[in-house]
Chimera marker file (.cmm) of the C-alpha trace (Angstrom):
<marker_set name="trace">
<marker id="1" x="-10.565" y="-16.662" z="-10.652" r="1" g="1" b="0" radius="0.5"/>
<marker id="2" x="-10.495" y="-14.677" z="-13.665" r="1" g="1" b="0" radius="0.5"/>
<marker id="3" x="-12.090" y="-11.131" z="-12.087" r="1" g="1" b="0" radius="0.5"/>
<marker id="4" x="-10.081" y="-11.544" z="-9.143" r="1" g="1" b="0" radius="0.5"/>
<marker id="5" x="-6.942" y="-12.035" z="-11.216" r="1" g="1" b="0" radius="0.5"/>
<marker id="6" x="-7.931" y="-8.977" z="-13.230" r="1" g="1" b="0" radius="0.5"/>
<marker id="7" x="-8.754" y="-6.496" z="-10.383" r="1" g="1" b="0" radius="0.5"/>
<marker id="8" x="-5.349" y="-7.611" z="-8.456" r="1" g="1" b="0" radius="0.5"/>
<marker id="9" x="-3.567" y="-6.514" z="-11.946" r="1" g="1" b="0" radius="0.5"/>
<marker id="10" x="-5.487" y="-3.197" z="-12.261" r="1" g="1" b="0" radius="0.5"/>
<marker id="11" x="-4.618" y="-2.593" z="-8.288" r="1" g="1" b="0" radius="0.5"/>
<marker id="12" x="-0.854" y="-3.319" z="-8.618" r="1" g="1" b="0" radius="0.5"/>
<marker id="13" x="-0.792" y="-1.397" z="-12.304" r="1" g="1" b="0" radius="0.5"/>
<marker id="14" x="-2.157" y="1.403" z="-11.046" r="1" g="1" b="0" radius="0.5"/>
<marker id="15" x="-0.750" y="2.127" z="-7.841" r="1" g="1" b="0" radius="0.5"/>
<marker id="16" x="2.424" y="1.467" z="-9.245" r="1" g="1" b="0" radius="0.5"/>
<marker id="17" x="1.733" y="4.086" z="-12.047" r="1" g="1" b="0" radius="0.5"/>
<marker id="18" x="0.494" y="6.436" z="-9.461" r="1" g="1" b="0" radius="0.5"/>
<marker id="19" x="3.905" y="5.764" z="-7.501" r="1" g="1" b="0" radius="0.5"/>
<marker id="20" x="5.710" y="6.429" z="-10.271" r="1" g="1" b="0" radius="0.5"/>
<marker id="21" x="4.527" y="9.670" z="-11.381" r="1" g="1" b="0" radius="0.5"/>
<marker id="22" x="5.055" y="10.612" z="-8.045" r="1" g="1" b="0" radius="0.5"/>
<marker id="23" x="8.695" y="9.510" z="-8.166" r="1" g="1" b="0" radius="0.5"/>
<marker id="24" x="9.268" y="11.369" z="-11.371" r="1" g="1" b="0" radius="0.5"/>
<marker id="25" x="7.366" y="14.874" z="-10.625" r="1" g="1" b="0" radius="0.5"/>
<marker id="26" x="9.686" y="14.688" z="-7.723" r="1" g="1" b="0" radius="0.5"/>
<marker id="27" x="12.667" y="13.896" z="-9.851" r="1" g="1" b="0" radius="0.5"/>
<marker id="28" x="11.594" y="16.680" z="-11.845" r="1" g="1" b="0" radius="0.5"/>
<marker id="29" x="11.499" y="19.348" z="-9.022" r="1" g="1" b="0" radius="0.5"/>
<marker id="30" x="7.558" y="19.613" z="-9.947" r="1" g="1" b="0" radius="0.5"/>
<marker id="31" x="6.911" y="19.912" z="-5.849" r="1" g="1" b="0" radius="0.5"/>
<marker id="32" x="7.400" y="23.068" z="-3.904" r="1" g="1" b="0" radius="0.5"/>
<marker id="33" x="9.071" y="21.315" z="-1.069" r="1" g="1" b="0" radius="0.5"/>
<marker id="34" x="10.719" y="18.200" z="-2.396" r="1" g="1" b="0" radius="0.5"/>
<marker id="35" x="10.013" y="14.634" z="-0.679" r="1" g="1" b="0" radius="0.5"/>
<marker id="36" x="12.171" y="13.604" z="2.010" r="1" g="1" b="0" radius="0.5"/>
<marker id="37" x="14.655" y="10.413" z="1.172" r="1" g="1" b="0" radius="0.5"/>
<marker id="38" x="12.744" y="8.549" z="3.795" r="1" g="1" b="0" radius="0.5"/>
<marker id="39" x="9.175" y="9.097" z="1.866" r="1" g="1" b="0" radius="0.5"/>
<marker id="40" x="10.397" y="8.035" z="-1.058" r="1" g="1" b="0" radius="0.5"/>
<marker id="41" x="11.962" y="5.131" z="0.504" r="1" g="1" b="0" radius="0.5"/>
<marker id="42" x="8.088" y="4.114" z="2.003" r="1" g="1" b="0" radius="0.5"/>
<marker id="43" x="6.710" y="4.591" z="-1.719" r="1" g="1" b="0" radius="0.5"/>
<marker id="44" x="9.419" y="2.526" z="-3.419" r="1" g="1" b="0" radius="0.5"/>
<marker id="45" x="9.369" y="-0.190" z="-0.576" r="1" g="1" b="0" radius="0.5"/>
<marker id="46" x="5.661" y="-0.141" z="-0.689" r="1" g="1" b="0" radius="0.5"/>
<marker id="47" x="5.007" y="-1.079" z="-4.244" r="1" g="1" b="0" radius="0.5"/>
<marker id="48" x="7.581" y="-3.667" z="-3.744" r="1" g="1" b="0" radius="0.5"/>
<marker id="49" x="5.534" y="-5.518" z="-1.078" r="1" g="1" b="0" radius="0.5"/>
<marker id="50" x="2.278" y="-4.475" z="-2.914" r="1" g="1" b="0" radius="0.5"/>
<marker id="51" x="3.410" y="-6.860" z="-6.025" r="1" g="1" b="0" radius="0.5"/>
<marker id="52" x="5.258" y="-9.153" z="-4.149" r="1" g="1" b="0" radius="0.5"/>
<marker id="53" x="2.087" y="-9.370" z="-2.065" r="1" g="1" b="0" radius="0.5"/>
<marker id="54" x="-0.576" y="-9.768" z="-3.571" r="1" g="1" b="0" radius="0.5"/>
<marker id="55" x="1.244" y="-12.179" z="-6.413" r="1" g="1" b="0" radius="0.5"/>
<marker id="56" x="3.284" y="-14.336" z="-3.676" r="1" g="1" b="0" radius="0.5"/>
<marker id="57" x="0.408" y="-14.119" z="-1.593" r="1" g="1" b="0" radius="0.5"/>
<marker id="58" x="-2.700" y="-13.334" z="-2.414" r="1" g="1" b="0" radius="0.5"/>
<marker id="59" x="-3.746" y="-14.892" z="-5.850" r="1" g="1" b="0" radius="0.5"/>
<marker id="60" x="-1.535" y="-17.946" z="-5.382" r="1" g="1" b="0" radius="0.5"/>
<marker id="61" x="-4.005" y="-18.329" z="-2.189" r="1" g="1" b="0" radius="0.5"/>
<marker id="62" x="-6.898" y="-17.944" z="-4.412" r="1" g="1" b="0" radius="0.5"/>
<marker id="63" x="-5.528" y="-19.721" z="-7.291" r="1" g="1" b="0" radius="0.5"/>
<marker id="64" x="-4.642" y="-22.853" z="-5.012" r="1" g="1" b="0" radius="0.5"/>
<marker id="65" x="-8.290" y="-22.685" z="-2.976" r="1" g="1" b="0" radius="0.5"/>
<marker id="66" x="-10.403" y="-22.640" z="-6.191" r="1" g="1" b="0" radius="0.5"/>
<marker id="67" x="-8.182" y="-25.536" z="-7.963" r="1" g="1" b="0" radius="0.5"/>
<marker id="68" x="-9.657" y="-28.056" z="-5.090" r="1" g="1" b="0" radius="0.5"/>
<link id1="1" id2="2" r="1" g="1" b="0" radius="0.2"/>
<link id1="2" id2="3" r="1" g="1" b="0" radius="0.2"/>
<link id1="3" id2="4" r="1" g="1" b="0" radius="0.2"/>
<link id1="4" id2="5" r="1" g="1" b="0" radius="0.2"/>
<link id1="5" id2="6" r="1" g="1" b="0" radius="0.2"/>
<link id1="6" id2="7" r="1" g="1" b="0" radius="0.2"/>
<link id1="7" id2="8" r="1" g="1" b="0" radius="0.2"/>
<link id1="8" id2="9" r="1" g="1" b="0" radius="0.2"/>
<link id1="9" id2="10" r="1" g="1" b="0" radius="0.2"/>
<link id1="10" id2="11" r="1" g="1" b="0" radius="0.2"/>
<link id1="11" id2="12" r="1" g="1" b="0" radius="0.2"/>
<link id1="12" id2="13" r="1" g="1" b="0" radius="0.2"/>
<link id1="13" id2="14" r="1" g="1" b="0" radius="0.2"/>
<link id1="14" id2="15" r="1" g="1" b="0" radius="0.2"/>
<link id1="15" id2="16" r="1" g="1" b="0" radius="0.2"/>
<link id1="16" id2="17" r="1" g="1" b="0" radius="0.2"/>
<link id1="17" id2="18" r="1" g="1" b="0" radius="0.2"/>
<link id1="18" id2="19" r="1" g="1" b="0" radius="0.2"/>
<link id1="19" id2="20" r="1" g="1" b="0" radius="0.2"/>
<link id1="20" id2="21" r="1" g="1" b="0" radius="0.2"/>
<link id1="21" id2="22" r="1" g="1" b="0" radius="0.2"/>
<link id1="22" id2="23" r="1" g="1" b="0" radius="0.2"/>
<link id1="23" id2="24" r="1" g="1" b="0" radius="0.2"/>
<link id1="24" id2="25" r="1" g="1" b="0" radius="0.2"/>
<link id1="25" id2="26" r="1" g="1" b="0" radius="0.2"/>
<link id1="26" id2="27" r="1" g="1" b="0" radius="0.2"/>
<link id1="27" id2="28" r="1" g="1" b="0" radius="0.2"/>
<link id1="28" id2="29" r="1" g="1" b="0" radius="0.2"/>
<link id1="29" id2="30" r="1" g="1" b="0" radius="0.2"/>
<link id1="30" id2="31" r="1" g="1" b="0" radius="0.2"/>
<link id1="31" id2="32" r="1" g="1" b="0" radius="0.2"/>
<link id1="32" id2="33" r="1" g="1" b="0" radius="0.2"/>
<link id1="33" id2="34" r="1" g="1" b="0" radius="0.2"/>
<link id1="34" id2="35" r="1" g="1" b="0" radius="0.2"/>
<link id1="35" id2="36" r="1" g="1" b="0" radius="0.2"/>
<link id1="36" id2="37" r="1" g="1" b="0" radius="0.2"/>
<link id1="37" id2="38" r="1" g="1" b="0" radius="0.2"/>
<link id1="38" id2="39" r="1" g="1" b="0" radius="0.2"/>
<link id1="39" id2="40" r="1" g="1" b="0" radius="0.2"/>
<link id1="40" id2="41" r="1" g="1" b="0" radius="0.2"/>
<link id1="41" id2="42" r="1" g="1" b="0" radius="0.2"/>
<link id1="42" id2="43" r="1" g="1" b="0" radius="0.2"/>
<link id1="43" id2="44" r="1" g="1" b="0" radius="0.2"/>
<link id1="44" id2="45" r="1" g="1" b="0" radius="0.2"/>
<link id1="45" id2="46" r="1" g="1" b="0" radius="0.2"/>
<link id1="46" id2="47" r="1" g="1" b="0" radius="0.2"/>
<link id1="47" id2="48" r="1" g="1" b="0" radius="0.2"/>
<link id1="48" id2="49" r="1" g="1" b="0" radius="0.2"/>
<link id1="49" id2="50" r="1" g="1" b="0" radius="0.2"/>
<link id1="50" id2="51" r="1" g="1" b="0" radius="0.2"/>
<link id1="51" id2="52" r="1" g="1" b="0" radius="0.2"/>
<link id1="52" id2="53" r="1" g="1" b="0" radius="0.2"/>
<link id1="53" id2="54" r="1" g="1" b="0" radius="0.2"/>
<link id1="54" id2="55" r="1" g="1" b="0" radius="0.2"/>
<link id1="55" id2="56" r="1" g="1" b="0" radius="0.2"/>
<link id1="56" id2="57" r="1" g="1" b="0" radius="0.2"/>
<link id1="57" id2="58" r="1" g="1" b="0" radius="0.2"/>
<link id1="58" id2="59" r="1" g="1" b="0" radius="0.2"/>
<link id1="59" id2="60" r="1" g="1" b="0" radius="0.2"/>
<link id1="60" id2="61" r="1" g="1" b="0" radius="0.2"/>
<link id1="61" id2="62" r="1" g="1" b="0" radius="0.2"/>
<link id1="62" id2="63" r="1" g="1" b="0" radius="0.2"/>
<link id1="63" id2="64" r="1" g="1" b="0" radius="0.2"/>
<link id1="64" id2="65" r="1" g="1" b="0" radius="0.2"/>
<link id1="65" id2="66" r="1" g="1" b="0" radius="0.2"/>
<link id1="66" id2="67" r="1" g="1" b="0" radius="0.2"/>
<link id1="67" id2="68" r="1" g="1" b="0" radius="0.2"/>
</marker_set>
């Protein structure tokens, strides 16, 4: 359970890191053509379901399978 736990943390840590940066560089004017409303929408939407996915989910799945 333990190094499935770990890599579902390291997934959801990073891509919400990566998300992030992305979010601020835009912010930040850092892009040449700035991201569309909708985009950023996806990205912000998408790391919600990522964590509320694979927590809600996923590990309570595995969690609840390896317990029996």
């Amino acid at each position: 359970m333990k190094p499935s736990a770990a890599k579902a943390f390291t997934y959801m840590f990073v891509y919400s890191g990566v998300v992030g940066v992305i979010l601020l560089m835009n912010g930040f004017g850092c892009f040449k053509n700035p991201l569309e409303p909708e985009v950023l929408k996806f990205l912000v939407g998408s790391t919600a379901a990522t964590v509320i996915g694979l927590v809600g989910m996923v590990l309570t799945g595995i969690f609840v399978g390896a317990r029996k």
